[in-house]
C-alpha positions in Angstrom: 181.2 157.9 36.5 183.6 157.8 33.4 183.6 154.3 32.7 182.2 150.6 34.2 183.8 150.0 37.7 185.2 146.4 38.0 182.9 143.9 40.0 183.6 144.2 43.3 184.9 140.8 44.7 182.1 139.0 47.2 184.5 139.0 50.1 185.5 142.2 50.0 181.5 143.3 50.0 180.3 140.9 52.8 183.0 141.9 55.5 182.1 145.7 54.6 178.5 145.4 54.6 178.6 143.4 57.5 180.5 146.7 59.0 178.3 148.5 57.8 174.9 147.3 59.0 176.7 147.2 62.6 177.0 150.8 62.1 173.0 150.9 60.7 172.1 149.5 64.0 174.0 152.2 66.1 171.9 154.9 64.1 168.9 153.0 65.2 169.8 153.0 68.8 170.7 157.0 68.6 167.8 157.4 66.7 165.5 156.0 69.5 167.7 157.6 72.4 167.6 161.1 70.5 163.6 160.7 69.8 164.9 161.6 66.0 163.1 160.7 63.0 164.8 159.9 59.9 163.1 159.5 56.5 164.7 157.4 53.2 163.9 157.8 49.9 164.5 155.5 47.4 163.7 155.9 43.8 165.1 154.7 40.2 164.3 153.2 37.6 162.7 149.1 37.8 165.5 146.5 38.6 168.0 149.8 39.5 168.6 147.8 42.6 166.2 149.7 45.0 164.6 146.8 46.8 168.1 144.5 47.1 169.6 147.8 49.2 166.6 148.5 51.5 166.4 144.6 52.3 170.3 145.4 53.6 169.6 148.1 55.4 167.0 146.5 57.1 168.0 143.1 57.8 169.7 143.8 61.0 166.9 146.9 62.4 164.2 146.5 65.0 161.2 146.3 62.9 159.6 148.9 65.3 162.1 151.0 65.1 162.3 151.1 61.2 160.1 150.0 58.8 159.8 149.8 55.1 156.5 151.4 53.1 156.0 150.3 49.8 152.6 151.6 48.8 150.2 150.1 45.9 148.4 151.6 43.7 146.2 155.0 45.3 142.3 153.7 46.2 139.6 155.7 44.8 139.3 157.4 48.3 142.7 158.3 47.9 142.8 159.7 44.4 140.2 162.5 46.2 142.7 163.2 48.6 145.2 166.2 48.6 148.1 164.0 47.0 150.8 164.1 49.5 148.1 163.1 52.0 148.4 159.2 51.8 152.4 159.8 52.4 151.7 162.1 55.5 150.7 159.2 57.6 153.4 156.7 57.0 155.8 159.3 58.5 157.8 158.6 61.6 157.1 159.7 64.7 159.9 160.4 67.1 162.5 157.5 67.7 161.4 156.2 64.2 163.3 155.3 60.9 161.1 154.8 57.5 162.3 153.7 54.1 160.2 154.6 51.2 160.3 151.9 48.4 159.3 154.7 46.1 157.2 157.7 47.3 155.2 160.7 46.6 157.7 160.4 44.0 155.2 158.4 41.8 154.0 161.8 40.7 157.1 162.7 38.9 157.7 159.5 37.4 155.1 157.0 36.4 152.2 158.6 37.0 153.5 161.5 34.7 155.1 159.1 32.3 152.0 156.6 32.0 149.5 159.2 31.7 147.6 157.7 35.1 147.7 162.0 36.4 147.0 164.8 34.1 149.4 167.7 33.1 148.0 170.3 36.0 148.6 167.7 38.2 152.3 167.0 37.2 152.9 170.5 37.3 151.5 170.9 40.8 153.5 168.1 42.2 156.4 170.0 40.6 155.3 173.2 42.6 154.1 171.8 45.9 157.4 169.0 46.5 160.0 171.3 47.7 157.4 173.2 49.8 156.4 169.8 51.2 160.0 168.8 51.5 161.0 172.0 53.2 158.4 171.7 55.4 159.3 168.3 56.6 162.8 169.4 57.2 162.0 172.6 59.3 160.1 170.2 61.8 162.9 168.5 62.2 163.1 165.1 60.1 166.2 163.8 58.6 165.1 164.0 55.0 167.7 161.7 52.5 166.5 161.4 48.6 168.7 158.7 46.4 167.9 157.7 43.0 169.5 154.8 41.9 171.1 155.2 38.0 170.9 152.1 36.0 172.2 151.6 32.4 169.7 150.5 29.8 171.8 147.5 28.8 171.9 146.3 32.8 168.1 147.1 33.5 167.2 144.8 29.8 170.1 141.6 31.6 168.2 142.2 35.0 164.4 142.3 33.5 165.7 138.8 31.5 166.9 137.0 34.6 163.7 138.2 36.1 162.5 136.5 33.6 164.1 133.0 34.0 164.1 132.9 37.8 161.1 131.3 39.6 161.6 133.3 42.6 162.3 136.8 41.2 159.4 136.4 38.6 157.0 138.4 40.7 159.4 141.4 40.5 158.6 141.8 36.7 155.1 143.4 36.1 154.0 144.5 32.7 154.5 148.4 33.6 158.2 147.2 34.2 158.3 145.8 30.7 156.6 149.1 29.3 159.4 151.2 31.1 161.5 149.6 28.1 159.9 151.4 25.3 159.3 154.6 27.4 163.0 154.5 28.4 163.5 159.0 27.1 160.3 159.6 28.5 161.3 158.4 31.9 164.7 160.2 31.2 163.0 163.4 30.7 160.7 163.2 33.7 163.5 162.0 35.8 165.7 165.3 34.6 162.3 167.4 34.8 161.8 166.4 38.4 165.5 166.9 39.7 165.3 170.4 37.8 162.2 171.4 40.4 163.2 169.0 43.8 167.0 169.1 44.3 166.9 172.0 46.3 169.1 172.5 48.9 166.7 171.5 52.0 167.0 168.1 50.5 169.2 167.0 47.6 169.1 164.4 45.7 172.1 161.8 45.7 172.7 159.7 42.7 174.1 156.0 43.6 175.4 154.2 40.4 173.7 151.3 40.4 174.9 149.2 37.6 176.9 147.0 39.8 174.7 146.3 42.8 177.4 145.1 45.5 179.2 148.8 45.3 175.5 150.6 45.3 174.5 149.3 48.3 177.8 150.2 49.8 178.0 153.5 48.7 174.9 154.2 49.5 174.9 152.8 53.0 178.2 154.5 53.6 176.6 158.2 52.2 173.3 157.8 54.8 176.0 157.1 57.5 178.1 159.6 56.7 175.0 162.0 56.4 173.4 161.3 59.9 175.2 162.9 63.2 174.7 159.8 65.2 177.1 158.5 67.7 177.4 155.3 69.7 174.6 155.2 72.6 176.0 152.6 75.1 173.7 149.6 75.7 172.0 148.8 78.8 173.6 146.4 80.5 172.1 143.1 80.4 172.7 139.9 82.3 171.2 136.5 82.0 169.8 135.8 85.3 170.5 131.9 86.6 167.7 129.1 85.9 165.6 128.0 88.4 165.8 124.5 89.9 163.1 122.3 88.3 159.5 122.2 90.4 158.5 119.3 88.9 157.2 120.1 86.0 157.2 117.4 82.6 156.1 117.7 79.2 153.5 116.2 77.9 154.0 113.1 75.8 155.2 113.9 72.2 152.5 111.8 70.6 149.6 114.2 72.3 150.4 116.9 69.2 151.2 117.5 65.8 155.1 118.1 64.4 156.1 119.1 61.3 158.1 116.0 59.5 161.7 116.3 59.5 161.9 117.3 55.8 165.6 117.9 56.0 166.1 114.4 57.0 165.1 113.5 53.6 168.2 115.5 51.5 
């Protein structure tokens, strides 16, 4: 991308994501009906606009159909295991969707970055990936990889509104402040890791995030336009007719405890 695209107007981006989403929750339904199993990666740099565009995707899914995993920190068990090992089990079984909010990834990026794995260990990751990857894909499951690009100038206005918003404070941790002064490390890991893991199994696609409204339309749009679903036609439903009453009456209203009408109060 040559140059900043203009904001895209609110409208505009609520009827099409509204579209969208409709379309999310007909890849759901063939996902279940085909017994598929569909994996999304999402990975960037902090405030790249990850987390806003899997809380889209999601908003309108069965939550047992597709879930989100967001991992913390590896437990000391865990930093014994084989290091894809604690990803291995959060993958879908058949009729499943999962969206990683960052991923085995972690290897290539911050661990490698913050010095929290050693060189051999970097390297292996760099090694082992597209086997893993490969594997994954020759069993069958739908493997889709976006990193989200974000300018340094958007990522420093996003970490400062962070900053000043009670609500989004909790988003700003102090490794996301000391991605700031690493900003060419993580530029060089990011280009070392595409340079080993965009193989042709399962690519990497880049989503310009600096505006958020047209990343989480264009990426939508690409994972729809990368998965062969079609329409499975609902079951059809009907609301069968109320009973006549047998009698039955509530107990009096003073017997338990409501929550006061707040809203009466604004």
């Amino acid at each position: 991308m040559t140059g900043k695209a203009s904001s895209l107007p609110r409208g505009v981006y609520e009827r099409e994501l509204l579209r969208l989403q409709t379309e999310l929750v007909k890849v759901q339904e063939w996902v279940r009906a085909e017994r598929a199993r569909l994996v999304v990666v999402f990975e960037g740099r902090d405030a790249a606009g990850k987390g806003g565009t899997i809380k889209r995707i999601a908003d309108h899914l069965n939550p047992r159909v597709a879930r989100i995993v967001a991992l913390p920190k590896p437990t000391e068990r865990e930093r014994t295991q084989w290091y894809f090992q604690r990803y291995v089990e959060h993958l879908p079984a058949a009729g499943e969707i999962v969206l990683f909010d960052r991923s085995w990834y972690n290897r290539a990026g911050v661990e490698h970055v913050m010095g929290f794995c050693t060189k051999e260990e970097h390297q292996l990751f760099l090694r082992q990936c597209p086997i893993f990857e490969r594997m994954l894909v020759e069993d069958g499951v739908l493997l889709r990889k976006y990193w989200f690009s974000v300018s340094d100038a958007v990522q420093q206005e996003r970490f400062q509104r962070r900053l000043k918003d009670p609500t989004r404070r909790w988003k700003l941790s102090p490794m996301d402040l000391e991605s700031i002064t690493r900003w060419e490390a993580y530029s060089r890991a990011k280009d070392e890791m595409m340079v080993h893991t965009d193989i042709a199994e399962a690519p990497w696609y880049v989503v310009e995030s600096d505006d958020k409204r047209r990343a989480r339309l264009n990426m939508i749009a690409h994972l729809l336009g990368s998965v062969p679903y079609h329409e499975v036609p609902p079951p059809v439903l009907e609301l069968p007719p109320r009973p006549a009453s047998t009698g039955y009456q509530r107990p009096p209203r003073d017997l338990q405890t409501y929550v006061a009408d707040h809203a009466a109060t604004l």
